[in-house]
Each structure stands twice: as C-alpha cells, then as structure tokens.
MARMAR-48308 format. One record per residue (C-alpha): residue in three letters; x, z negated, y. Coordinates in steps of 0.02 Angstrom, whole numbers, padded with zeros to 5 digits, always signed. Example, Ala and Ser with C-alpha at 12.3 -4.5 7.8 and 13.67 -1.06 7.14 Angstrom:
2
ALA+00615-00390-00225/SER+00684-00357-00053/
This chain:
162
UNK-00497-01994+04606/UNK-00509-01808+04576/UNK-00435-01748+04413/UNK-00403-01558+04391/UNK-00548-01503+04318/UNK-00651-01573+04457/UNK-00549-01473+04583/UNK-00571-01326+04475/UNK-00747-01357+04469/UNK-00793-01388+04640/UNK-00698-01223+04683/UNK-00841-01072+04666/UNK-00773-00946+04541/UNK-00637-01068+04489/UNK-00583-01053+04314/UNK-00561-01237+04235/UNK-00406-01261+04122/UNK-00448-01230+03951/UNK-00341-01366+03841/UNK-00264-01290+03679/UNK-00340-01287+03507/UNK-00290-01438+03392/UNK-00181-01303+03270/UNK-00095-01238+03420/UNK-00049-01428+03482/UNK+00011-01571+03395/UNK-00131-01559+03256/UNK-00019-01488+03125/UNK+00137-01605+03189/UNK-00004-01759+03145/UNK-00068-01672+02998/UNK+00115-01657+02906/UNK+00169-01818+02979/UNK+00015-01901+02900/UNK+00003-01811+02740/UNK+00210-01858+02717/UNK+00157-02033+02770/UNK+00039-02059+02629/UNK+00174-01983+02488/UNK+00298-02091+02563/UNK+00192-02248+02577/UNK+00148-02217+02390/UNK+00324-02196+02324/UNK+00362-02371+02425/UNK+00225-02423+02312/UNK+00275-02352+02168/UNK+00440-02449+02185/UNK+00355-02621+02200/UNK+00274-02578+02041/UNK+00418-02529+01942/UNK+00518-02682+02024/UNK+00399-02819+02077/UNK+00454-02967+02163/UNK+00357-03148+02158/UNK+00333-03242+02299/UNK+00477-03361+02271/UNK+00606-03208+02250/UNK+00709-03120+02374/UNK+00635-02966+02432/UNK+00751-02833+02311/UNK+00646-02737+02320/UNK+00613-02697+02520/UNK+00794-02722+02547/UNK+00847-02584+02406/UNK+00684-02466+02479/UNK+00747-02483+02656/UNK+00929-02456+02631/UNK+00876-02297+02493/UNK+00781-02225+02642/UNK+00923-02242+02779/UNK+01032-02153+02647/UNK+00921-02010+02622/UNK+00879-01992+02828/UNK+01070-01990+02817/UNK+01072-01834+02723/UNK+00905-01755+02773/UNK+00993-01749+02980/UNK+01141-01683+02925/UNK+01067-01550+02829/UNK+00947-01499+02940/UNK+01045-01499+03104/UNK+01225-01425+03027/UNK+01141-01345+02902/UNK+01027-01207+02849/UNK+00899-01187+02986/UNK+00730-01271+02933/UNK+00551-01232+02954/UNK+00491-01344+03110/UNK+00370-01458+03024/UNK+00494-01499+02895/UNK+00575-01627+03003/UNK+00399-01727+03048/UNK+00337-01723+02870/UNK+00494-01766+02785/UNK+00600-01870+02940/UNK+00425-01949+03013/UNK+00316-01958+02850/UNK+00408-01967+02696/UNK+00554-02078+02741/UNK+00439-02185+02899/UNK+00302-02212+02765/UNK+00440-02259+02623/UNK+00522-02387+02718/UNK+00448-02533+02772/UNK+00525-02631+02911/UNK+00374-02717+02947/UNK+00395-02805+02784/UNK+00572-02830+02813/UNK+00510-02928+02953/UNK+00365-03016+02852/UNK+00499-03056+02705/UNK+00607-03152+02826/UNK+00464-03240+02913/UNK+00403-03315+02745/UNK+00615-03345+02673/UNK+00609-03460+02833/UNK+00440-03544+02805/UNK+00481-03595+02654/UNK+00626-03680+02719/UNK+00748-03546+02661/UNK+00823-03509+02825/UNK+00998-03485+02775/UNK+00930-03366+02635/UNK+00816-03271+02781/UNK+00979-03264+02877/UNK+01065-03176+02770/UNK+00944-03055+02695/UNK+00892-02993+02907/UNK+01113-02965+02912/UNK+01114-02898+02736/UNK+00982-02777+02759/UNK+01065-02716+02941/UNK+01231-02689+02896/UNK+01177-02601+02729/UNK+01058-02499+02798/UNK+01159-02452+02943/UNK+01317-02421+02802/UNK+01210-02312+02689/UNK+01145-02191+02842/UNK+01324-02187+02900/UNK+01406-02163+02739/UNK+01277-02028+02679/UNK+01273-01917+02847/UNK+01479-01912+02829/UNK+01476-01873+02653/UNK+01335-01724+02674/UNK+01425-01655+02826/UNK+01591-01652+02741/UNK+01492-01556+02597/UNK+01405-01440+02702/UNK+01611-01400+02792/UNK+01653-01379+02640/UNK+01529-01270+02579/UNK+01541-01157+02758/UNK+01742-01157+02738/UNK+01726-01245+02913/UNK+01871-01345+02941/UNK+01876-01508+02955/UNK+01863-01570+03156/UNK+01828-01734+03203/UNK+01684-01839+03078/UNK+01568-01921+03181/
C-alpha cells in the first residue's frame, strides 16, 4: 500500500510532506505533562511517607490522596475555564501531570484486590464505594464552591450551579 510520501516521491519534482518539529507538535504538551507527572508522582510519595500504611491496614492513605486530588481538579477546571484565561500548557502540566501523577487509581485498584485476598471482602467493598462516592463528592463539592467564588468575585449573578 502506498503511503503519501511514496506518492510524493514517485511524482518527479514532487515535494514530500515535511512533518513538524517536536517543539512545534506535541513535544512540549509531553514535556510539561511528564515533568508535572514526576512532581505529582513524588508528592503521592511524599504522602505515603508522612502517613504510611502496613500491609494489614486500610489504604488511608490512597483513599485520602485520591479524594485530595479530585478536590483540587475540582478547583483547577473551574478556575481555568470560568476564570482568568490560562497559559495553554498549564492545563497538561497541572490537569494531566500534577494531579494524574498524584493520584493513584491503579493502587486503588491493587488495595482492593489484596482487602479481598485476604479475605476482607466486605472491607474491599466498602473502601471501592467509599473511595467513589468521596471522590466524586469532593470534585463536585469543590468545582461549586470555586465557581460560586469566582461569581462572586466577577459580581456575576448567580444562574443556575451546575
């Protein structure tokens, strides 16, 4: 199967696409996302060692992480959609990086696995519904408080709160 460039090839005089320099593409997108990732990732770390939990525990310390994180992506939407405008990379470094590489539903997922193989289903049960509905409360709860702020701050009145 031809492709493009071999069509522009096999035509004499042809010019061949030329495909855009990494910093005009998605490089810096990947580079902010990544570089937010790690700070993120750390401060996820950092929590684990300021709060560790053994084995045997429940997982406090994911489920307060997670639910932290859905807060502040809660806030960080509001403010940068009904807010102040904000520089475009902001939203992959911070949104993407920070807040994808702080919360960890991967270990969520892990955390229940092992509640259940220890024969702690009931406990795994309740920490998977726990960790929904709070996580799903806090990114509610925060986006309504910060747009009320931001109406507030504008003189906007107050329409209908989504």
């Amino acid at each position: 199967m031809a492709t493009s460039d071999d069509t522009a090839r096999a035509r004499p005089g042809a010019v061949a696409p030329r495909r855009p320099p990494v910093l005009r593409g998605q490089g810096p997108v990947v580079a902010v996302v990544a570089a937010g990732g790690a700070l993120g990732a750390s401060a996820r770390y950092g929590a684990a060692l300021l709060w560790p939990n053994g084995p045997a525990q429940f997982p406090w310390t994911t489920l307060v992480v997670n639910v932290l994180g859905c807060a502040v992506i809660g806030v960080f939407l509001v403010a940068i959609t009904e807010g102040r405008p904000a520089h475009p990379l902001l939203r992959p470094f911070f949104g993407t990086g920070v807040l994808g590489g702080f919360t960890t539903f991967s270990t969520y997922a892990v955390d229940i696995r092992r509640l259940v193989g220890e024969g702690r289903p009931g406990v795994g049960l309740a920490y998977l519904g726990l960790t929904l509905l709070a996580a799903l409360a806090a990114v509610w709860a925060a986006a309504a408080v910060t747009r009320r702020l931001i109406r507030r701050g504008t003189g906007e009145p107050r329409g209908e709160q989504g």
